[in-house]
C-alpha positions as CSV (number, residue, x, y, z in Angstrom):
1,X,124.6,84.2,132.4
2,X,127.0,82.5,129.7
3,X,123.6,79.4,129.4
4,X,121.5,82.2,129.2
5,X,123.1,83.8,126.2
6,X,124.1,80.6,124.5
7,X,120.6,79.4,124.4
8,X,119.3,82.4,122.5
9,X,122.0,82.0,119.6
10,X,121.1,78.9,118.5
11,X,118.2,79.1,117.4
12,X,118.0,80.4,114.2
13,X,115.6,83.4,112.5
14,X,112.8,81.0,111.2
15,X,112.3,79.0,114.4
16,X,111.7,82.6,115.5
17,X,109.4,84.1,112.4
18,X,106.2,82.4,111.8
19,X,105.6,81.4,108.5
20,X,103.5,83.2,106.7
21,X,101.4,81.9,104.0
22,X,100.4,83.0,100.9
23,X,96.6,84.5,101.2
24,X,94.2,82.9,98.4
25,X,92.8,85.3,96.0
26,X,89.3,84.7,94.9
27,X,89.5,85.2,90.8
28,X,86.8,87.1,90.0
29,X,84.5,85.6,87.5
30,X,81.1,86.7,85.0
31,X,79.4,85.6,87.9
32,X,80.2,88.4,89.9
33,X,79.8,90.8,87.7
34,X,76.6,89.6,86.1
35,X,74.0,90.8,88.2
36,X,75.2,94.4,86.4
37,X,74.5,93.4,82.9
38,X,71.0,91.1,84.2
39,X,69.9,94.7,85.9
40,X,71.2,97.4,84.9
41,X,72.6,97.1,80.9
42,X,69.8,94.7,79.8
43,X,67.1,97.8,79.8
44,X,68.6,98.5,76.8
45,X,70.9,96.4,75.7
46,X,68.5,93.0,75.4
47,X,68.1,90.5,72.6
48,X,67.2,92.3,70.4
49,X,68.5,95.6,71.7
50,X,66.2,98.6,72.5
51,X,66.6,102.2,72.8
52,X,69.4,102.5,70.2
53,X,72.0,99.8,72.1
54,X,74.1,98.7,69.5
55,X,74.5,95.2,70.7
56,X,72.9,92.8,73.7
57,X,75.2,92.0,76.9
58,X,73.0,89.4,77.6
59,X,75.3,86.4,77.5
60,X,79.2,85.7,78.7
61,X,79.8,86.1,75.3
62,X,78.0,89.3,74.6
63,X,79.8,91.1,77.3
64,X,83.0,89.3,76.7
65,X,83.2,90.7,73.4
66,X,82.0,94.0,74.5
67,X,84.7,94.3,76.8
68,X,87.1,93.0,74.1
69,X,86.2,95.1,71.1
70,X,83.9,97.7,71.7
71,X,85.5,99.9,74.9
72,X,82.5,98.6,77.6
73,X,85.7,99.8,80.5
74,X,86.0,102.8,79.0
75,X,82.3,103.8,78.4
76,X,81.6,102.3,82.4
77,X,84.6,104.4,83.5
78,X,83.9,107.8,82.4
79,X,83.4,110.4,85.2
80,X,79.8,111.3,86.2
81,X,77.7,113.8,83.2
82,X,81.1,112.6,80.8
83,X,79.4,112.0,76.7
84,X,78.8,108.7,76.8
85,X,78.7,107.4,79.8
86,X,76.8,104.4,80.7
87,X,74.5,103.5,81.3
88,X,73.1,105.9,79.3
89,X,71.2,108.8,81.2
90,X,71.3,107.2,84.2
91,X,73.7,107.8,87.3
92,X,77.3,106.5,86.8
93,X,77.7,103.1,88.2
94,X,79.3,102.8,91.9
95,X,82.8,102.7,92.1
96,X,83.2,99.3,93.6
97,X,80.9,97.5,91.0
98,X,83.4,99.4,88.5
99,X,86.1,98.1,90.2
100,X,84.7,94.7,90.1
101,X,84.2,94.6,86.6
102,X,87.5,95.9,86.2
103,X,88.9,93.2,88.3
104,X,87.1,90.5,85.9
105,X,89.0,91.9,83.4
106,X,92.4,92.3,84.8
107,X,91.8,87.9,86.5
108,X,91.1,87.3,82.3
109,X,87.3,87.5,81.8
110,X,86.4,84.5,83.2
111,X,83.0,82.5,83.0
112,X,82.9,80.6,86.2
């Protein structure tokens, strides 16, 4: 009985807790999220913009500084029938392509 007892006691915690590794986290990029802008936004908001868009989100840049300056989260974020809502007239955007845009944000807006 003693054996049996003194061989559990020396071995300490880690030999007994695998290790556990940190997970990678895919950043996500304006490659994700660009297939919104390319399909959805770019009806109106070309080069040169139609329908009253105030500017293109055509390139990085475009939506980079839409983000940025000109409240693109906010205006994507508003609940369904909100003023000013985008894209304009149409049915909110899902959640999860919200989110993802969102997420490009929050990983630093970045191009590839």
């Amino acid at each position: 009985m003693f054996f049996l007892l003194h061989g559990c006691t020396t071995r300490n915690i880690d030999e007994l807790m695998p290790v556990q590794q940190e997970v990678p986290v895919d950043l996500v990029t304006f490659q994700d999220v660009r297939f919104v802008f390319d399909n959805i936004c770019q009806q109106c908001h070309s080069n040169p913009p139609q329908n009253g868009a105030p500017m293109p989100l055509v390139t990085y840049t475009n939506v980079k500084q839409a983000v940025e300056n000109r409240g693109l989260l906010d205006r994507i974020s508003r609940p369904e029938g909100a003023q000013g809502l985008m894209p304009l007239g149409g049915p909110r955007l899902p959640q999860a392509t919200i989110d993802l845009i969102l997420q490009w944000n929050n990983d630093g807006l970045l191009e590839n």
